[in-house]
C-alpha positions as CSV (number, residue, x, y, z in Angstrom):
1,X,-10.3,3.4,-20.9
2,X,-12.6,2.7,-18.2
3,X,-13.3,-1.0,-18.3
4,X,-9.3,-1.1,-18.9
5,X,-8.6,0.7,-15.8
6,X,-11.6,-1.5,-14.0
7,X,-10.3,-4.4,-15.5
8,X,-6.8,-3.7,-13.9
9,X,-8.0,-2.9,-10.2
10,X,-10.0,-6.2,-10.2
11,X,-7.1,-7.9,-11.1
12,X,-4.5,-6.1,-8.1
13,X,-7.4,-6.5,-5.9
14,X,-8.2,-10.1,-6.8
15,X,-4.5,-11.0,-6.1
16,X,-4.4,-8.8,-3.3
17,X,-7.2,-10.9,-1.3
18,X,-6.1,-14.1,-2.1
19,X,-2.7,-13.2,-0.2
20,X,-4.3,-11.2,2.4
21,X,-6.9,-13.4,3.9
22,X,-7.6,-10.7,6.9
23,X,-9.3,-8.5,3.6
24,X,-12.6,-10.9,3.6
25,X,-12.4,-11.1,7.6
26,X,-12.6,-7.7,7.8
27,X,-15.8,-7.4,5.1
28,X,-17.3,-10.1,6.8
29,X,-17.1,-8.6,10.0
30,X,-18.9,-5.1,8.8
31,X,-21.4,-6.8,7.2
32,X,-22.1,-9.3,10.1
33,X,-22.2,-6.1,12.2
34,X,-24.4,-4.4,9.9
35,X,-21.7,-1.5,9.3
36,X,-22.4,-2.2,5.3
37,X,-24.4,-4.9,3.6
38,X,-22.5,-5.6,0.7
39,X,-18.5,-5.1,-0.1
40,X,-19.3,-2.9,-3.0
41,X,-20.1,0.1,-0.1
42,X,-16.8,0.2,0.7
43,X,-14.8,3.2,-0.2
44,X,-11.4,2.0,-1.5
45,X,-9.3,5.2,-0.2
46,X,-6.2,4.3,-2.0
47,X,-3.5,1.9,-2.8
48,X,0.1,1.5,-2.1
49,X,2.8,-0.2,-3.9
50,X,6.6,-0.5,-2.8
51,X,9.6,-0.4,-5.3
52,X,13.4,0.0,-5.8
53,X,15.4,3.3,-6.6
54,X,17.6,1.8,-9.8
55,X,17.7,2.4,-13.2
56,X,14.9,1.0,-14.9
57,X,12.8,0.4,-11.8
58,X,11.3,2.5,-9.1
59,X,9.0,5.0,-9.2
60,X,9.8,6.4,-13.0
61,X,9.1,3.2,-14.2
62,X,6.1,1.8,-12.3
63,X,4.0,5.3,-12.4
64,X,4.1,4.7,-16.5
65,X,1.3,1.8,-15.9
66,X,-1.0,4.6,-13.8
67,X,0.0,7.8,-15.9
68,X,-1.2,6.2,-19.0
69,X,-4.3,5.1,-17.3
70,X,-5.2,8.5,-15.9
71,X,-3.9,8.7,-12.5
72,X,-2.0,12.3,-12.0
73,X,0.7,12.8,-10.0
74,X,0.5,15.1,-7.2
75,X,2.9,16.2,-3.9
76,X,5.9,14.6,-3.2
77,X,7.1,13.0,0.2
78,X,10.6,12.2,2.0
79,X,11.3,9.6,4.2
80,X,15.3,10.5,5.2
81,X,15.5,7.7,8.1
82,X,13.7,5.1,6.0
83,X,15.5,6.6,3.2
84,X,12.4,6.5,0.9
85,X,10.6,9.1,-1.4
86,X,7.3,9.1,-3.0
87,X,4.5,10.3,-4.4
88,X,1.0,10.2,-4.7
89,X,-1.5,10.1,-7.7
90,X,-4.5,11.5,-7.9
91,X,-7.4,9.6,-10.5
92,X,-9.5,10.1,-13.0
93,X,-12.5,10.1,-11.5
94,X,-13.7,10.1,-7.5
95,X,-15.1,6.4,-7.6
96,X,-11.5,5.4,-8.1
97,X,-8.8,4.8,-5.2
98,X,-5.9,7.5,-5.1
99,X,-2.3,5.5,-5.8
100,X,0.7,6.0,-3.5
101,X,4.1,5.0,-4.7
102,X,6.9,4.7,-2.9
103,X,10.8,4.0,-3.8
104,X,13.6,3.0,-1.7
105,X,17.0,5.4,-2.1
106,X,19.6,2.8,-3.0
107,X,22.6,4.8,-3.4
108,X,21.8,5.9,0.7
109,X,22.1,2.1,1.6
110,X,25.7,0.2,2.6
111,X,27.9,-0.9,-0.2
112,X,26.6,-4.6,0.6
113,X,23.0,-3.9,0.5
114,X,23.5,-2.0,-2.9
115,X,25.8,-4.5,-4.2
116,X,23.0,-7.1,-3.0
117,X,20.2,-5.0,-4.8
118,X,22.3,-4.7,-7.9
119,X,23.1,-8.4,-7.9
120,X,19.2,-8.9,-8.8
121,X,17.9,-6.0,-10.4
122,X,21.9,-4.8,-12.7
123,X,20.8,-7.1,-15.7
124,X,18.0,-5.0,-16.4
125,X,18.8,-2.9,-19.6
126,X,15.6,-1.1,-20.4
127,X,12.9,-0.5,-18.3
128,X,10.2,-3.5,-18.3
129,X,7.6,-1.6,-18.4
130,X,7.7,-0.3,-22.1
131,X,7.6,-4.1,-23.0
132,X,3.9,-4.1,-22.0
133,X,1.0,-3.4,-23.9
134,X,-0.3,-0.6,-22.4
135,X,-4.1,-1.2,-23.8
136,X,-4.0,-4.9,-22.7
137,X,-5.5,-5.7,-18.8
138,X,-4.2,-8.6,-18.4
139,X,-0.8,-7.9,-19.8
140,X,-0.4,-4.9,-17.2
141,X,-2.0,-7.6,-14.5
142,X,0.6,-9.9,-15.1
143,X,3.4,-7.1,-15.2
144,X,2.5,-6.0,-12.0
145,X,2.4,-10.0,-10.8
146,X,5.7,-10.6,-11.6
147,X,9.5,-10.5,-11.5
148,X,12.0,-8.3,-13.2
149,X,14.6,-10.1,-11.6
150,X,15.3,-14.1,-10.5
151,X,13.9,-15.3,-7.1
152,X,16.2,-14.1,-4.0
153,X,17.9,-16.4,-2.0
154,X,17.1,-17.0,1.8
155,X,20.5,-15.7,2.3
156,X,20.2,-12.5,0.7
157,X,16.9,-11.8,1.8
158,X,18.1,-11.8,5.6
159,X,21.3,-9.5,4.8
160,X,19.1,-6.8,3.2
161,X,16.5,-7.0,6.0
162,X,19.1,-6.6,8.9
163,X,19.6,-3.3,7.2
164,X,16.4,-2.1,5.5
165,X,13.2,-3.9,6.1
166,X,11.7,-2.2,2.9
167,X,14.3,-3.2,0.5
168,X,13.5,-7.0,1.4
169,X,10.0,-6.6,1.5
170,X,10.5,-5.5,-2.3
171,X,13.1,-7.8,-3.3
172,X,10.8,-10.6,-2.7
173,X,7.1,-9.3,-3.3
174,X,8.3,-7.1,-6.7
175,X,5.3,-4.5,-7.3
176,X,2.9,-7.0,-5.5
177,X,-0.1,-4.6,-4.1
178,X,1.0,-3.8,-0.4
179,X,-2.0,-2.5,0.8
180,X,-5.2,-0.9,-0.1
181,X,-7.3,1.5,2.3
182,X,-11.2,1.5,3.7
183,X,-12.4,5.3,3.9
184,X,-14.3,4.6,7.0
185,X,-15.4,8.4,7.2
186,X,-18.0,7.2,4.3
187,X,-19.3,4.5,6.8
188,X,-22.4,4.7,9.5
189,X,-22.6,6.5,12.6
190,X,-20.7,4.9,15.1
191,X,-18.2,3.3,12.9
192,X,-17.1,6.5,10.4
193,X,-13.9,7.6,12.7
194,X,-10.8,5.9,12.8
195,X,-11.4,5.2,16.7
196,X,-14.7,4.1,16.6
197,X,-13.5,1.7,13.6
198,X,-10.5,0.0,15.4
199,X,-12.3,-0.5,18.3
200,X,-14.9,-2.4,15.8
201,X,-11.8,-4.4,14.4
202,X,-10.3,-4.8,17.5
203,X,-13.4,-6.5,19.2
204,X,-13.1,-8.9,16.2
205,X,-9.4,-9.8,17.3
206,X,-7.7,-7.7,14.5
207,X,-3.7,-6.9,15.5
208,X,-3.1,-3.1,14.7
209,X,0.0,-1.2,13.9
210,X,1.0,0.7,17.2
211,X,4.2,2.0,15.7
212,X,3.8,5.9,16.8
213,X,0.1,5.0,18.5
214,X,-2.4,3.0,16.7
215,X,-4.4,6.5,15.6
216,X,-1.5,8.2,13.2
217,X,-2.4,11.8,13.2
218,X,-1.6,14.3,10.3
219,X,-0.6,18.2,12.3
220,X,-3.7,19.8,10.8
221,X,-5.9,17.3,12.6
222,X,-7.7,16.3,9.2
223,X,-6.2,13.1,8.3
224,X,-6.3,10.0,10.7
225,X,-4.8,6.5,9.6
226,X,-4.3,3.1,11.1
227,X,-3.5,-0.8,9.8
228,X,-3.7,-4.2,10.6
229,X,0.2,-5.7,11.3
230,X,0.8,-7.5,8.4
231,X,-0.1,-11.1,8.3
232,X,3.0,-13.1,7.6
233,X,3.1,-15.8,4.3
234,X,5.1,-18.6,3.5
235,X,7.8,-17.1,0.7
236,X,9.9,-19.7,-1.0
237,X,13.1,-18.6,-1.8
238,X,16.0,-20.1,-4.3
239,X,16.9,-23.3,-3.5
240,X,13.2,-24.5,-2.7
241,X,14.1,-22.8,1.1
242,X,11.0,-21.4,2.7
243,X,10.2,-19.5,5.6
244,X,7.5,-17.1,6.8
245,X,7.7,-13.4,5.9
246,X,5.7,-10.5,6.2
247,X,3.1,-10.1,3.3
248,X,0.3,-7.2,2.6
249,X,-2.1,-5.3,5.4
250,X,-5.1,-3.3,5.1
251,X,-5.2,0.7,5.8
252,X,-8.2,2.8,7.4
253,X,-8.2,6.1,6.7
254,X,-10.6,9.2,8.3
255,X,-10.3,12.7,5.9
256,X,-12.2,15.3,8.3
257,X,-14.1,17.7,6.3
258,X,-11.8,21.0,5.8
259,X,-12.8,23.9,7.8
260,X,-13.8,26.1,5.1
261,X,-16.9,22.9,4.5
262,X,-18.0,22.7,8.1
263,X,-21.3,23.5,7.8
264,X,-22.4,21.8,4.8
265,X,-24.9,19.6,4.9
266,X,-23.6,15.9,5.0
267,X,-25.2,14.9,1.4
268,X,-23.5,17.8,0.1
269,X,-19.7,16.3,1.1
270,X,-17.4,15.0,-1.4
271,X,-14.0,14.3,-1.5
272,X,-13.7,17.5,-2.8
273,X,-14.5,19.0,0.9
274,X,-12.6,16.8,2.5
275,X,-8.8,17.0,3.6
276,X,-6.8,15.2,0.4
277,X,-3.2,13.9,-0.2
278,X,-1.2,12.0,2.5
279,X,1.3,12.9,5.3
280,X,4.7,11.8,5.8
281,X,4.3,11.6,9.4
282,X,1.5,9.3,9.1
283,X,3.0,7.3,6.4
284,X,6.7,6.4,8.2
285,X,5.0,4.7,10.3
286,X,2.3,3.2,8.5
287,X,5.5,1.7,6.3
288,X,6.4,-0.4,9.5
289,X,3.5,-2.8,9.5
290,X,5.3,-4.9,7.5
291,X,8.5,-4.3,9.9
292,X,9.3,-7.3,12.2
293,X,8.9,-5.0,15.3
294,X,4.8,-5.2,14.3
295,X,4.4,-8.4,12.8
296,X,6.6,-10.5,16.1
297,X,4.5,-8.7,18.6
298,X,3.2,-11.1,20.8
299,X,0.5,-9.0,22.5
């Protein structure tokens, strides 16, 4: 089970980089800085994926390919103006990132934009993932690479984003990793808070999400989170029409040991001591680094 499970995040995160060229900026700048000297230090909080709320897709569906893997799922979270839910999933073991799924609530959405969705995703009649081996990597790999449903048109695209950013997000990109996270509480002195750390990336000319402020705050104090904006990629739609849309980003996250931990010794913290799960406060607007209000700043 564990080379399976290996074999399947080297495959999202091999993908993953290949779209999302600011990934090796951002390793090469720590090690160039001497924050880490290899990418291997590098603490891989958690990953995110993005779906839709229909029959046979969404979260029911996708969390099948992590369930059987190991991954538990844990709290639940509500988005009501994004009009998203999800979940997140804790793992089998420490070493290995936590999962956070997320599903957009169809039925909330205009008769347009759900007859749009259905237009795409309504010839489904069983859920795709039961159609893959669940014991083969590269048959889960190239699940979570491709489409349930044929390529959108430029046209369609455009109508669902004037309404719900998400929804086209996911009608193009499918289950396409949409970001994974550096725990830069793990990293050296002077770089292991979320401040110090986008100051670092900052100085290197990385854009950050200011939606909300660029430091997103959990109420407890113990959970701090920021992102790049998300570089944009050239989609092609149907038709052979192209144009530039927003693609993947890359999350930093600080858990602050819990109070009841404070005076442990630092060789003595785990994740265990430190504050766990996520916080829908800090998520809503980590969501919008894909949102065009990020990615056509001009600052």
């Amino acid at each position: 089970m564990k080379n399976l499970l290996e074999e399947v995040l080297s495959g999202l995160m091999r993908r993953y980089r290949e779209r999302v060229p600011e990934v090796g900026a951002i390793v090469r700048a720590m090690v160039s800085e001497g924050i880490i000297a290899r990418e291997e230090e590098i603490e891989n909080d958690h990953i995110a994926f993005r779906s839709l709320g229909v029959p046979f897709l969404g979260i029911a569906s996708l969390e099948k390919v992590f369930l059987r893997l190991g991954w538990v799922r844990r709290d639940a979270y509500h988005f009501p103006a994004k009009r998203l839910d999800a979940y997140w999933y804790a793992p089998p073991e420490p070493r290995y990132p936590r999962i956070f799924l997320s599903e957009l609530r169809v039925g909330d959405l205009s008769s347009r934009a759900q007859e749009l969705i259905r237009k795409y995703t309504g010839g489904l009649s069983r859920d795709p993932v039961d159609l893959v081996d669940p014991g083969d990597a590269a048959a889960i790999d190239q699940f979570l690479h491709s489409s349930s449903w044929e390529l959108p048109t430029l046209e369609d695209y455009e109508a669902l984003q004037a309404e719900s950013e998400y929804a086209a997000w996911v009608i193009y990109n499918r289950y396409y990793l949409n970001h994974f996270t550096i725990s830069v509480h793990n990293l050296r002195p002077g770089y292991n808070t979320v401040a110090s750390f986008n100051e670092f990336l900052e100085t290197h000319g990385f854009r950050l999400n200011d939606s909300g402020g660029k430091i997103k705050t959990s109420p407890d104090g113990l959970l701090l989170q920021s992102s790049t904006v998300a570089g944009l990629v050239e989609a092609g739609f149907a038709g052979g029409v192209k144009k530039m849309i927003p693609g993947s980003y890359v999350e930093f996250a600080e858990r602050r040991v819990l109070p009841a931990f404070a005076g442990w010794p630092a060789e003595r913290i785990g994740r265990e001591q430190r504050r766990e799960g996520f916080e829908a406060g800090n998520a809503d607007k980590i969501f919008e680094s894909t949102f065009v209000s990020q990615t056509g700043r001009t600052d």
